[in-house]
C-alpha positions as CSV (number, residue, x, y, z in Angstrom):
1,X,110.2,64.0,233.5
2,X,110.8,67.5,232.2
3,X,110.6,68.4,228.5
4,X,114.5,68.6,228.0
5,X,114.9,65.2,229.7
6,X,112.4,64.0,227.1
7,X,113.8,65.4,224.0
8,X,117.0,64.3,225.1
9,X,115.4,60.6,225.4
10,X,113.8,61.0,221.7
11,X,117.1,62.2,220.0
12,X,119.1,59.2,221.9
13,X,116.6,56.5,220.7
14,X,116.4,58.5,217.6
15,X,120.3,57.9,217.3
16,X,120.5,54.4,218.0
17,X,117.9,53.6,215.9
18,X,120.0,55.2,212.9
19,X,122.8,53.7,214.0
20,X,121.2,50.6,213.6
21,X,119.3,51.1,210.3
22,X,123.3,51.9,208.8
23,X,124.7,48.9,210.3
24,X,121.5,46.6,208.8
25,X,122.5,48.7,205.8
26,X,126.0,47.9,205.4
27,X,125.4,44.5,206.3
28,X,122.8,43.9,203.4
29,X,125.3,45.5,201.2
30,X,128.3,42.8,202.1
31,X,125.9,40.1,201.9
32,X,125.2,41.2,198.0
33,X,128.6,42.0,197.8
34,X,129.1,37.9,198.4
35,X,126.2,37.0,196.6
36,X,127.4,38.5,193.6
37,X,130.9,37.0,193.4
38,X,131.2,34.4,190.5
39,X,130.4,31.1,192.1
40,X,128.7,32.1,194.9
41,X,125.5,30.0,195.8
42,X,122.4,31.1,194.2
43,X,124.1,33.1,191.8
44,X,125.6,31.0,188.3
45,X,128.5,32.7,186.5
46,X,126.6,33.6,182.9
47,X,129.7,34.3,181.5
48,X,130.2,31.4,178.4
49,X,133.6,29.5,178.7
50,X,135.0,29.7,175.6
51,X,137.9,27.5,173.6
52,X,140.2,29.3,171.2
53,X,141.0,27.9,167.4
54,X,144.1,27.8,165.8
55,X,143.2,30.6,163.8
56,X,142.7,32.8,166.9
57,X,138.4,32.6,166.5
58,X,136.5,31.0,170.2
59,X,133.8,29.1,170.0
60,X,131.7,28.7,173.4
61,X,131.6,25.2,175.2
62,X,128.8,24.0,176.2
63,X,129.6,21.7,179.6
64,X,126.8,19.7,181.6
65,X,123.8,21.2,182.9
66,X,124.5,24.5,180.4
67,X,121.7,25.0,178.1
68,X,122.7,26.7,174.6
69,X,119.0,28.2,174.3
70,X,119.6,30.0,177.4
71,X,122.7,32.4,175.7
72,X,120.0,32.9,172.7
73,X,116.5,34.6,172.7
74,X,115.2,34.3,169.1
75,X,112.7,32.0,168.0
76,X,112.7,31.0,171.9
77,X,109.0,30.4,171.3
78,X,109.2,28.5,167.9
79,X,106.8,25.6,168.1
80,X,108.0,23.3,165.2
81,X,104.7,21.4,165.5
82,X,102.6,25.3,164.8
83,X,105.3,25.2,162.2
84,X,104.3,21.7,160.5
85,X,100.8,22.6,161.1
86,X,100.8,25.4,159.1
87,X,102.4,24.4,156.2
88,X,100.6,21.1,155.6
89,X,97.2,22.8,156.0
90,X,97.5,26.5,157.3
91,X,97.8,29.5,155.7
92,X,101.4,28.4,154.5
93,X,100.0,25.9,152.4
94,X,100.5,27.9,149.3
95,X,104.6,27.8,149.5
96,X,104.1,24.7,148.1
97,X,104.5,20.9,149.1
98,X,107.8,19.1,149.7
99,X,110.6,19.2,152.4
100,X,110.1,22.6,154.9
101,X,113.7,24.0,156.5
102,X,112.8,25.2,160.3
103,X,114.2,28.4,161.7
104,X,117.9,28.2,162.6
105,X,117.8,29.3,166.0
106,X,115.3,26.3,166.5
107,X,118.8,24.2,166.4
108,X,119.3,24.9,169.5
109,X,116.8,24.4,171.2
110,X,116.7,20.4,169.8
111,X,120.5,20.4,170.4
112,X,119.7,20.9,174.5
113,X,117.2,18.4,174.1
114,X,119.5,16.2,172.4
115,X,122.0,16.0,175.1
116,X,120.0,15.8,178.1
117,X,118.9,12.4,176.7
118,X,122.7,11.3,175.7
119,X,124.5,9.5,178.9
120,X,128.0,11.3,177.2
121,X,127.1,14.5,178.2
122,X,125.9,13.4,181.7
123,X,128.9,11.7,182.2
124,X,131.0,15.3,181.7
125,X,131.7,15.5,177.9
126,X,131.2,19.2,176.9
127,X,130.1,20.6,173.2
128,X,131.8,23.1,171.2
129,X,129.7,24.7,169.4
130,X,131.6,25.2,166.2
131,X,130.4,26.4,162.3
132,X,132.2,24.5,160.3
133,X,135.8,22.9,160.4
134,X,138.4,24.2,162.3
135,X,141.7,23.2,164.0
136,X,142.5,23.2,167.8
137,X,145.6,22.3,169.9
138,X,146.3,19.5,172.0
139,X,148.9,19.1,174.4
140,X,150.8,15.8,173.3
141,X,153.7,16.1,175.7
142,X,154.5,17.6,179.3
143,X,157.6,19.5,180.1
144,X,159.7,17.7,182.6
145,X,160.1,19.1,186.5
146,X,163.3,19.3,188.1
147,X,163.9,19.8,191.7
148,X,166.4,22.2,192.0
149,X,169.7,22.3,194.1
150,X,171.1,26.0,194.3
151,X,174.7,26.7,192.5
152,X,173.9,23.6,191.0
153,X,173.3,23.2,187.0
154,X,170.7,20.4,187.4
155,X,168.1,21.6,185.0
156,X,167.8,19.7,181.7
157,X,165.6,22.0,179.0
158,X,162.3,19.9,178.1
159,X,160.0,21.1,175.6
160,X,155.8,21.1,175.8
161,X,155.0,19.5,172.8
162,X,151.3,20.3,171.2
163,X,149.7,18.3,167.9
164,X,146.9,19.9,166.0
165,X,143.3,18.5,166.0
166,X,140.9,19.3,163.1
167,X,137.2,18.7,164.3
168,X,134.8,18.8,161.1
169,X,131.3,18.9,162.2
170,X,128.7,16.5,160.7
171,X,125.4,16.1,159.5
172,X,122.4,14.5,161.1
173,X,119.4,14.4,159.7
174,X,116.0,13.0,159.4
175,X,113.7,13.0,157.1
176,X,110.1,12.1,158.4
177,X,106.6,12.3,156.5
178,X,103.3,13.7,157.6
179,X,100.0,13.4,156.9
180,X,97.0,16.2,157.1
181,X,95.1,13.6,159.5
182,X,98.2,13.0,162.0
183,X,98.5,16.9,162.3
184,X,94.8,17.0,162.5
185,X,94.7,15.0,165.1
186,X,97.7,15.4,167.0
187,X,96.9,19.2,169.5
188,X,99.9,18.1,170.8
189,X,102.3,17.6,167.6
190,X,105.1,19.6,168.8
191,X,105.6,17.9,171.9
192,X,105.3,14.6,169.9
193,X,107.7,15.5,167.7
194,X,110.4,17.1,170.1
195,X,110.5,13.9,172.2
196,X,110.8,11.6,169.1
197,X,113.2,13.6,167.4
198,X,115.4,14.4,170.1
199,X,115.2,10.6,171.3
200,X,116.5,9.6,167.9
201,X,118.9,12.0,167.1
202,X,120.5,11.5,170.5
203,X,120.6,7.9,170.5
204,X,122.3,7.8,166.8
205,X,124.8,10.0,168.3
206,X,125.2,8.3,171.4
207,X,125.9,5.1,169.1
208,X,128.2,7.2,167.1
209,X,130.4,8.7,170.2
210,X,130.7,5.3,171.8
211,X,131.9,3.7,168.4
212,X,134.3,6.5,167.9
213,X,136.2,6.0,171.2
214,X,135.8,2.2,171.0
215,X,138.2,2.8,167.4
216,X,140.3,4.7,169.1
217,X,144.2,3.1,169.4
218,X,145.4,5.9,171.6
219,X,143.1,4.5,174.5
220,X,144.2,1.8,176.3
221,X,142.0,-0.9,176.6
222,X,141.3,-3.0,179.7
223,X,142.3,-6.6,180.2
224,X,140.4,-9.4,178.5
225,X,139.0,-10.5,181.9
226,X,137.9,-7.4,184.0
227,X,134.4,-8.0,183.0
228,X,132.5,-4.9,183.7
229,X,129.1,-7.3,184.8
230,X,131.5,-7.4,188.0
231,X,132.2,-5.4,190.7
232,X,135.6,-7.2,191.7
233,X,136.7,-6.9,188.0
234,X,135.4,-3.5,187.7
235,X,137.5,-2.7,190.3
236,X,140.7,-4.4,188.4
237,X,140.0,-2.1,185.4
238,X,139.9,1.2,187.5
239,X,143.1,-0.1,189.4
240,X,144.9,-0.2,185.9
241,X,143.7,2.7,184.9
242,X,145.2,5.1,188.2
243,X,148.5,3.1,187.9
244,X,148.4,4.4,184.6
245,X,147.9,8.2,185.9
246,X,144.1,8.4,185.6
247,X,141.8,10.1,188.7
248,X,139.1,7.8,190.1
249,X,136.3,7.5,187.5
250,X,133.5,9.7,187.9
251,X,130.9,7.9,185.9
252,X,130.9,4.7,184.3
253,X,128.8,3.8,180.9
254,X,128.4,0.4,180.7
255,X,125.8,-2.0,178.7
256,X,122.2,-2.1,180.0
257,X,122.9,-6.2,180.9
258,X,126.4,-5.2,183.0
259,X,124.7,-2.4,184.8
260,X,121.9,-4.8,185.9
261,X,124.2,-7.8,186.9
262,X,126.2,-5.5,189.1
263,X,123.0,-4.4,190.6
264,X,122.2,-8.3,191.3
265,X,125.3,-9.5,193.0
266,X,125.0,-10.6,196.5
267,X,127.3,-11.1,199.1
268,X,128.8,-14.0,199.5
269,X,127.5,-14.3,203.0
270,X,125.0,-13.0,204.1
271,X,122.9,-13.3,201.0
272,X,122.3,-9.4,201.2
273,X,122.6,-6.9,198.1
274,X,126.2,-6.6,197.6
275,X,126.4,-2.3,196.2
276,X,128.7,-0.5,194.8
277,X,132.0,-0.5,196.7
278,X,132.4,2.6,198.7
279,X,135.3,3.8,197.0
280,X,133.2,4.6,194.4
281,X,130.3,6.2,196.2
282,X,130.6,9.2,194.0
283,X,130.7,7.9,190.5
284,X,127.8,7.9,188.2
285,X,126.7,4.9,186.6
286,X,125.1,5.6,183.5
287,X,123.9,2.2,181.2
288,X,123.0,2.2,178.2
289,X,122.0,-0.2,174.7
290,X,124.7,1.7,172.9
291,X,126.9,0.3,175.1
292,X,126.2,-3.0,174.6
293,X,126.0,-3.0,170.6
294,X,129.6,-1.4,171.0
295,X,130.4,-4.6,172.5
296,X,128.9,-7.1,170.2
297,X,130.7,-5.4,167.5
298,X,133.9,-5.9,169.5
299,X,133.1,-9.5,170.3
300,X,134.9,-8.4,174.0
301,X,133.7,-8.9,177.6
302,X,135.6,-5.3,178.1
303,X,134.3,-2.1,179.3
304,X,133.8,1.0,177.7
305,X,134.4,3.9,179.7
């Protein structure tokens, strides 16, 4: 092969291989292109959804699986145990003795640890995260649809109604003692006090939520005998509820006792576990004691969902 043939060789390969580093290229950049869109898999829109007050002021929502620590970086490393530490016997002793406030931003921090223990928030239920009372809007009535014959005057005006809500926030608290020799001995106090504290807090809300929509006359209750401890009459309940234009439940709370007597039915049969009915293969089933002190204090076999 003569040199000319050769360099002609190198400057062909030399080309293709170009040609192929720009089309790798311009591949890679599509693919990030995708990547990047909001939604796409492996990459979570950061972008806080928001709801808007009466008085024009949003306040960000906080759905399930979003973390309110996550939008905020100070005090990310607060330990509340160093914190209780220190002022029972470190160098903070000197401030003096009696209740000690924490850091602010440590709020939310115990408020993500709160509701990954409440079964609320994994059934859906979002938190706004509000500062003090305020008033939103809530659609009370749907306009009415017409379908529509040309050159025909066939459309009646309807109105969208809306009501105001006022949400006032309220206060939890806790008050709870401790003693030189349980912080002494405790290396791992702020664990200790995380767990317990978020454990409480989130049952007593839990109790609270559960109670509140119990009260409330604007949800219809089911029927006296769609016992929740049974599948059949479970199935009743959810029946009444679509006829009444809800969607197919995606998670049920129930009481501890009525989760595990659903769990125990057997087919008639065959003698084998009977399982939740496929229809509802998808829904969540989420017991809990709340639930069942809701209904002791309702002296009803109905379910609260």
């Amino acid at each position: 092969m003569e040199f000319s043939e050769l360099k002609s060789l190198l400057e062909k390969q030399g080309d293709a291989i170009n040609a192929f580093k720009a089309d790798q290229a311009a591949r890679l950049d599509e693919i990030e292109k995708r990547m990047n869109r909001p939604g796409a898999p492996g990459n979570a829109d950061t972008k806080p959804r928001m709801l808007k007050a009466v008085d024009g002021r949003e306040y960000p929502i906080i759905g399930k699986g979003d973390r309110l620590a996550d939008r905020k970086s100070e005090n990310a490393d607060f330990s509340i145990g160093e914190f209780c530490r220190e002022q029972i016997i470190g160098s903070r002793k000197a401030i003096g003795s009696g209740p000690a406030l924490v850091p602010t931003g440590l709020s939310d921090a115990f408020i993500d640890d709160i509701r990954a223990q409440t079964v609320i928030v994994e059934a859906g239920a979002q938190t706004v995260i509000i500062d003090g009372p305020r008033t939103f809007a809530k659609i009370t009535q749907d306009p009415t649809v017409y379908q529509h014959t040309e050159n025909t005057d066939d459309i009646v005006e309807s109105d969208m109604t809306a009501a105001p809500v006022t949400v006032d926030p309220k206060l939890l608290v806790a008050l709870v003692p401790l003693s030189e020799e349980v912080v002494q001995d405790s290396p791992n106090l702020d664990a200790l006090l995380r767990v317990s504290l978020a454990g409480a807090f989130a049952q007593k809300l839990e109790a609270l939520i559960l109670a509140k929509l119990a009260a409330d006359a604007n949800i219809p209750d089911s029927a006296a005998g769609q016992d929740p401890a049974l599948w059949a009459k479970v199935m009743e309940a959810i029946s009444a509820a679509m006829t009444a234009g809800q969607p197919l439940p995606r998670a049920m709370i129930s009481a501890a006792a009525d989760y595990m007597a659903r769990a125990a039915q057997l087919a008639s049969t065959a003698g084998s576990w009977l399982g939740k009915p496929p229809a509802l293969a998808n829904m969540l089933e989420l017991p809990t004691s709340n639930s069942q002190q809701v209904r002791d204090s309702l002296a009803t076999s109905r379910a609260v969902c």
